[in-house]
C-alpha positions in Angstrom: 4.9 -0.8 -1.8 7.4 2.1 -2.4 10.0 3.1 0.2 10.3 6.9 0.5 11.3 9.4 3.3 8.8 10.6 5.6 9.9 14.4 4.2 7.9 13.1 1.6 4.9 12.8 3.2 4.7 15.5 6.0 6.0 18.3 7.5 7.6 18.6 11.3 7.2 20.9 14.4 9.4 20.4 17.0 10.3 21.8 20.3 12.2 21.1 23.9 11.2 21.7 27.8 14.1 20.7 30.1 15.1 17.7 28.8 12.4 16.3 27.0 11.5 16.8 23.2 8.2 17.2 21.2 7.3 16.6 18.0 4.8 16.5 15.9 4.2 15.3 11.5 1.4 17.1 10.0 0.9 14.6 7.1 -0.6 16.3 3.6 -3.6 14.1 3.6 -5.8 11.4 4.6 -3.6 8.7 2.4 -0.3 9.6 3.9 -1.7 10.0 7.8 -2.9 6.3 7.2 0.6 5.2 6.2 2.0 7.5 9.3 0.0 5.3 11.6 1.5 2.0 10.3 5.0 3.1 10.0 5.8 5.4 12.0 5.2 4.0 15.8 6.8 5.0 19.3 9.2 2.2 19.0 10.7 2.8 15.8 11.0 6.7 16.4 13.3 5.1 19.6 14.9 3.6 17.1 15.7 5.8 15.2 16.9 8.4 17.7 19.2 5.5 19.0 21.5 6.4 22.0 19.8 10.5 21.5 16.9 9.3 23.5 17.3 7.6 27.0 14.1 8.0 28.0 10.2 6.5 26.6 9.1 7.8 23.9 4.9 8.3 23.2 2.9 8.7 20.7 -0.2 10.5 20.4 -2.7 10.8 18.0 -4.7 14.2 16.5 -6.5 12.8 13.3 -8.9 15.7 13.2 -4.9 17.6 12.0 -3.8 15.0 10.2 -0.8 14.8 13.1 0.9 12.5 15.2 3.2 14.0 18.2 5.6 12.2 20.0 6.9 13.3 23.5 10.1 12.1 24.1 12.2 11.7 27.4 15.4 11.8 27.9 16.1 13.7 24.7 18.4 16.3 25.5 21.1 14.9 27.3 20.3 16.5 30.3 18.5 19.9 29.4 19.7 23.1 27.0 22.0 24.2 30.2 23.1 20.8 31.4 24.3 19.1 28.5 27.1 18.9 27.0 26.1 18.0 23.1 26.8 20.7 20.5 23.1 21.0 20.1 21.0 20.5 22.8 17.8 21.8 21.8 14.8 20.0 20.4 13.9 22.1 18.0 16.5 19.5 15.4 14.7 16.3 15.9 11.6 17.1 13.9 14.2 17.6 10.6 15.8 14.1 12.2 12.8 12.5 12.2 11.4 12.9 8.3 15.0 11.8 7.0 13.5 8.2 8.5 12.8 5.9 5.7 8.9 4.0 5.6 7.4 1.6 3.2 3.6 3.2 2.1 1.4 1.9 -0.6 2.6 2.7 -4.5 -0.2 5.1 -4.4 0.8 7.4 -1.3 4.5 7.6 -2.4 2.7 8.4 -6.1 1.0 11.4 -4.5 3.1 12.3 -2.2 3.4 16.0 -3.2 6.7 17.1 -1.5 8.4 14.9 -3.6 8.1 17.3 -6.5 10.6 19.8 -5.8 11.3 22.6 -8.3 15.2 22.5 -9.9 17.3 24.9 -7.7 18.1 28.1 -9.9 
């Protein structure tokens, strides 16, 4: 088993409505969607949201995308005009989510294609 970074293995959409957030991982492939639905589960996104989210998390599932969205309540600290965080909005917790670490098989983590990042000029 390899420990990586879900950035590794999907990409994020994310969004807010009063004060509940969405998101959704779009993993690469069949491999890494496998190793999403192990690891990454409604408790652990809780978890690793900590105090940020009050409110249930869920979890659904859209294999025929390769995706798995979460809805989670109590996100926002109130709502965009009710809270009182610096930001507020949503749209944040999908780049929060894929800095959360997972254990996948030797192979997934082998071909896991965002990890090959060009140099920075």
């Amino acid at each position: 088993m390899a420990r990586i970074q879900l950035r590794d293995l999907c990409g994020a959409r994310s969004g807010d409505k009063g004060d509940i957030s969405d998101l959704s991982l779009f993993a690469d492939d069949e491999a890494a969607y496998e190793a999403l639905l192990r690891e990454v589960t409604a408790e652990r996104v809780k978890a690793h949201f900590a105090e940020l989210v009050t409110g249930d998390v869920e979890r659904y599932e859209a294999r025929n995308v390769l995706a798995l969205k979460f809805v989670m309540h109590g996100a926002l600290g109130g709502g965009a005009p009710r809270s009182l965080r610096a930001d507020n909005l949503g749209k944040t917790h999908g780049a929060t989510l894929l800095r959360m670490w997972v254990d996948v098989p030797d192979e997934v983590a082998a071909n896991a294609k965002r990890r090959e990042r060009p140099p920075l000029p």
